[in-house]
C-alpha positions in Angstrom: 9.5 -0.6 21.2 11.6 -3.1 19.6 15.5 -2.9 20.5 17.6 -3.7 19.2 16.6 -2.7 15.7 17.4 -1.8 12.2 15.6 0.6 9.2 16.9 -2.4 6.7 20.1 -1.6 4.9 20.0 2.1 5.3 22.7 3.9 7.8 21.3 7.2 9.6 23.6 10.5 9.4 23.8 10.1 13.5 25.7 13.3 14.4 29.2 12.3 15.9 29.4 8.5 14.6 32.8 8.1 13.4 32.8 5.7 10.5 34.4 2.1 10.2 35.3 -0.8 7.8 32.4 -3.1 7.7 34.1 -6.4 6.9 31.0 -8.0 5.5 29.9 -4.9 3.2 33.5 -3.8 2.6 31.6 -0.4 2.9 33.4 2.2 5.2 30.2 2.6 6.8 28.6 3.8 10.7 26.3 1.2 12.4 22.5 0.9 10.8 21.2 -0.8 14.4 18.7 1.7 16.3 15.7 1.4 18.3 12.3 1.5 17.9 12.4 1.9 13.6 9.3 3.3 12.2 9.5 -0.3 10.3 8.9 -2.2 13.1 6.6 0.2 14.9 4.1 -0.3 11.6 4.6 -4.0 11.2 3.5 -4.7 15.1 0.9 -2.0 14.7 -0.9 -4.4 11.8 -0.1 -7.5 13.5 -1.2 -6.3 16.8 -4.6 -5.2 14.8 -5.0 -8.2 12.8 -4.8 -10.6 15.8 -7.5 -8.5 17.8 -9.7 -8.7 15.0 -9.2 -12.3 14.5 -10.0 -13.0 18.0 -13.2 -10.9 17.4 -14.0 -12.9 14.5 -13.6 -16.6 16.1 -14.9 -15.3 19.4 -12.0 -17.0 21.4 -9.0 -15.5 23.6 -10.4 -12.4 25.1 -8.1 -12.1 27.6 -4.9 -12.2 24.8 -6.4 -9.7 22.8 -7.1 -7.0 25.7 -3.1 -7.8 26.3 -2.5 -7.3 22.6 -4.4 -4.3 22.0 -2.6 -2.8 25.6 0.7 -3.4 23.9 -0.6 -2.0 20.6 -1.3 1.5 22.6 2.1 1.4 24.0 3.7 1.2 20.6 5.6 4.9 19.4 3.7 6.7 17.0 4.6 7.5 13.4 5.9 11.0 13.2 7.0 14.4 11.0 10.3 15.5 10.5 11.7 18.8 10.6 11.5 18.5 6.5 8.2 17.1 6.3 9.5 13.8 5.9 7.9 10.7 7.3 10.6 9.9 9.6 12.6 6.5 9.7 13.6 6.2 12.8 12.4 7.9 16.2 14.9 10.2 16.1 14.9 12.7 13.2 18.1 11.8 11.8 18.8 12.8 8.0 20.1 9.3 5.7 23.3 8.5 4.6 22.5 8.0 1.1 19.3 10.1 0.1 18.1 8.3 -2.9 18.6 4.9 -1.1 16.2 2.2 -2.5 15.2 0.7 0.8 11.8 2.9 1.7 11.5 0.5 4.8 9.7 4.0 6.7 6.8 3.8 4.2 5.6 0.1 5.5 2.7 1.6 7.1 1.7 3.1 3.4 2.1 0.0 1.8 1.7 -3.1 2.7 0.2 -2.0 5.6 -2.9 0.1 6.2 -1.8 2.9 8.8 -1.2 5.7 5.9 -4.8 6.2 4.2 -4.4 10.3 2.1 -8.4 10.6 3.8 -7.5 9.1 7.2 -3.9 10.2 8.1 -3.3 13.0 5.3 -0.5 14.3 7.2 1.4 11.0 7.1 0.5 11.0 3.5 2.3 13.8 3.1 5.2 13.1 5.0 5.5 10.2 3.0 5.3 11.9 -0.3 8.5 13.6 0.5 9.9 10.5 1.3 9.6 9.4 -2.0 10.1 12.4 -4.2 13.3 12.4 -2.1 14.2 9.0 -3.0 13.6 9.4 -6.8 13.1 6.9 -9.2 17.0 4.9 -9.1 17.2 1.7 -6.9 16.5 -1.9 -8.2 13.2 -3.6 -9.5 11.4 -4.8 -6.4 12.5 -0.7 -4.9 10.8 0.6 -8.3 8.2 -1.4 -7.6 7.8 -0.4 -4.0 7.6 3.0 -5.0 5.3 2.6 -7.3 2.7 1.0 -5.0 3.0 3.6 -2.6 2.3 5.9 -5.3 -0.9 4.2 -6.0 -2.0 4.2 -2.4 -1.6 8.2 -2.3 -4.0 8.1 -5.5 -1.4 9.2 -7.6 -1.2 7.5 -11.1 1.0 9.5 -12.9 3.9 8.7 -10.1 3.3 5.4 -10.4 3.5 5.3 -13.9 6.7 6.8 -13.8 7.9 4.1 -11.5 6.7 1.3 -13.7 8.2 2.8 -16.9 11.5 3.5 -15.1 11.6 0.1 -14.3 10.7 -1.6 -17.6 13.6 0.2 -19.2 16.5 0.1 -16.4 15.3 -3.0 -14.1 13.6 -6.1 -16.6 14.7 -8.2 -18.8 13.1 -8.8 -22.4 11.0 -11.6 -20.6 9.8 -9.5 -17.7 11.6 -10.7 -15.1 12.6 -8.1 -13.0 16.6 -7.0 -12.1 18.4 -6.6 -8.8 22.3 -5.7 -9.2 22.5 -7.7 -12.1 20.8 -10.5 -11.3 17.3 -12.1 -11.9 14.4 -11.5 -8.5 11.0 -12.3 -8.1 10.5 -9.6 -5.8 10.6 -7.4 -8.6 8.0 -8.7 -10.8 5.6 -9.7 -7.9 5.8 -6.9 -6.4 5.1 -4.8 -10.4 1.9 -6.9 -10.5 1.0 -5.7 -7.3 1.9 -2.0 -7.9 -0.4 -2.3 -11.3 -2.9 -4.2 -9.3 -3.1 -1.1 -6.9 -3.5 1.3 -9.5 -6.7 0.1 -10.5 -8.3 -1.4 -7.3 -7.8 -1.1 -3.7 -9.6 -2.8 -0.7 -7.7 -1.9 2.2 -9.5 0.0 3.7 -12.7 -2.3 4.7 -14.0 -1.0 1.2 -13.4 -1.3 -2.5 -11.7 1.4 -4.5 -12.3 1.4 -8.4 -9.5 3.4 -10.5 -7.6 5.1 -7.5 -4.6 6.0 -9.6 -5.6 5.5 -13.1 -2.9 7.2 -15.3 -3.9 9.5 -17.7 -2.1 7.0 -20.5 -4.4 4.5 -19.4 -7.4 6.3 -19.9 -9.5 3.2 -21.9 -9.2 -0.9 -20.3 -10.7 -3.5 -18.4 -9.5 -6.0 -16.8 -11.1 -9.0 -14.6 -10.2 -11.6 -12.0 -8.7 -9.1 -9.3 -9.2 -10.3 -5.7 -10.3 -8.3 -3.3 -10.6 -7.9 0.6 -13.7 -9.3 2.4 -13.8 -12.4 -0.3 -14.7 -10.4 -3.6 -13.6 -11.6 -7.4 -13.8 -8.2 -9.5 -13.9 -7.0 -13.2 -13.3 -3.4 -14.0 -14.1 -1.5 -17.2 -13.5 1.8 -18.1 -13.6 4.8 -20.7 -12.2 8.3 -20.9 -10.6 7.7 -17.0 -14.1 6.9 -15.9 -15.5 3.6 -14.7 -18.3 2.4 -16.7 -19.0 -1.1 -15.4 -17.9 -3.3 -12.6 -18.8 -7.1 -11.9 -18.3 -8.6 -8.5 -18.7 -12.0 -7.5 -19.6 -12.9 -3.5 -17.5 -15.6 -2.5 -18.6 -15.2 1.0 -21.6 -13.0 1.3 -20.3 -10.3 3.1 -21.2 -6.9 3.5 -19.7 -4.7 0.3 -19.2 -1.2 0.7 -17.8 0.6 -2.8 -16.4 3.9 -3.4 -16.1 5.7 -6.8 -16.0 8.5 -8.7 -18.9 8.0 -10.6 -23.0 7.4 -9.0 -23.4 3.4 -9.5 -26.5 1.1 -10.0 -26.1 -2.4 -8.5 -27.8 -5.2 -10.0 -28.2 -8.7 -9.4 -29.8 -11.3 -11.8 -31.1 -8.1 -13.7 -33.2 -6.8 -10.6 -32.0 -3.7 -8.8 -30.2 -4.2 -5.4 -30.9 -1.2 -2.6 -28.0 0.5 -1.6 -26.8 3.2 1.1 -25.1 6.2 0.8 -23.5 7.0 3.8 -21.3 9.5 2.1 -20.6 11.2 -1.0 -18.7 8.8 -3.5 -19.5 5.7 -1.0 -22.3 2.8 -1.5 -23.1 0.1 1.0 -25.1 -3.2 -0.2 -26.0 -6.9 1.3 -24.6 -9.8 -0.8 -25.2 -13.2 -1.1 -22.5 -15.9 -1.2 -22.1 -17.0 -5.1 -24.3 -14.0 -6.2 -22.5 -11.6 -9.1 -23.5 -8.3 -9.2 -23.0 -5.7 -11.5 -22.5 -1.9 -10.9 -22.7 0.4 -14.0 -22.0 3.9 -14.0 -24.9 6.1 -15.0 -25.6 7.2 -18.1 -24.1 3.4 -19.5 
């Protein structure tokens, strides 16, 4: 585990700290440093991952990545608190501030990849009580942290929620987005993302049409999302329900789609064969430069 180390900016309820002036914060605060935060445990998890797998893929420095992935196993695990919570911090300690905007326990929802609602459901859980704790104040960039992690758990009307708080408390007439008064990126990066989410994830080694679709957004389309495995995709929908997709191979990888709705693939107007190799999931070959298109039957 790491140590020392920090849940960023948030100060556990440690039973029997006694307080003190923080000189820098001018905050009569206790000490935020720990070891072994469930941050940090998440971020090496993924980096740990991602450098196995790139050794995999360039075929070079075997004997790193057995050391890697030995250090990976050695890593503490993500656990439940006595609340249900996703805990922050190995120990379950309660926060200081309960609707603080820092969410730094959910890295392993979002950005990262550990917390899947069909792989993990009961760190999906966990972390839903995170964030129903939390609530909707904070900043831009926390609305739209929240907002993303929303969307991974599949739930659009959350997100939603985070969004529209933040248009109306966190962004200026321009859409940049507002942190304590002043003008960050973070904010309206991080939005694009969150709306990004909604409406496509890849993730998880396959592509994810309309995973948290709000019901207000129940008619769209949109094109030139970006997806994992080298993938340039177009969604359109109707009534909540995809209709048609276009995806362009930049790389000619293996594609493997899940949705709702039964899809037919084409290419170049001929039909492509497809695998099912589970309910709501298709598998198909693709050509580098081919664009395919995947309409919904019945359209």
């Amino acid at each position: 585990m790491t140590n020392p180390s920090t849940s960023p900016e948030n100060f556990p309820a440690v039973p029997g700290q006694v307080p003190f002036f923080d000189e820098i914060t001018t905050f009569r605060t206790t000490t935020s440093i720990c070891a072994g935060s469930t941050i940090d445990m998440a971020i090496l998890n993924d980096l740990f991952g991602s450098v196995a797998q790139a050794a995999d893929i360039l075929g070079v420095d075997r004997d790193f990545k057995a050391r890697v992935l030995e250090a990976k196993s050695r890593l503490a695990p993500m656990q439940i608190g006595r609340k249900g919570n996703l805990q922050e911090w190995l120990e379950d300690w309660d926060e200081t501030e309960k609707s603080h905007r820092h969410i730094s326990g959910l890295w392993g929802l979002f950005p990262g990849r550990q917390i899947s609602a069909r792989r993990t459901p009961q760190f999906a859980e966990g972390s839903k009580v995170v964030l129903e704790q939390r609530g909707l104040s904070g900043n831009g960039w926390s609305s739209a942290w929240k907002a993303a992690c929303w969307a991974r758990l599949g739930d659009g009307a959350k997100a939603l929620e985070n969004f529209t708080y933040a248009m109306h408390q966190y962004t200026t007439n321009s859409l940049f987005s507002i942190c304590s008064r002043a003008m960050q990126v973070d904010g309206a990066f991080g939005m694009s993302a969150a709306v990004a989410e909604m409406l496509l994830q890849s993730h998880e080694d396959e592509l994810s049409f309309l995973p948290a679709l709000p019901a207000a957004w129940k008619d769209g389309d949109v094109k030139g999302f970006v997806a994992r495995g080298g993938f340039e995709v177009g969604l359109r929908w109707k009534d909540g329900r995809i209709t048609e997709a276009t995806l362009l191979s930049k790389n000619g990888r293996p594609c493997r789609v899940r949705s709702a709705v039964p899809l037919k693939v084409t290419v170049r107007g001929r039909s492509v064969s497809v695998r099912r190799p589970e309910p709501g999931l298709i598998e198909f070959k693709t050509e580098p430069g081919a664009s395919y298109t995947l309409t919904a039957a019945g359209h």
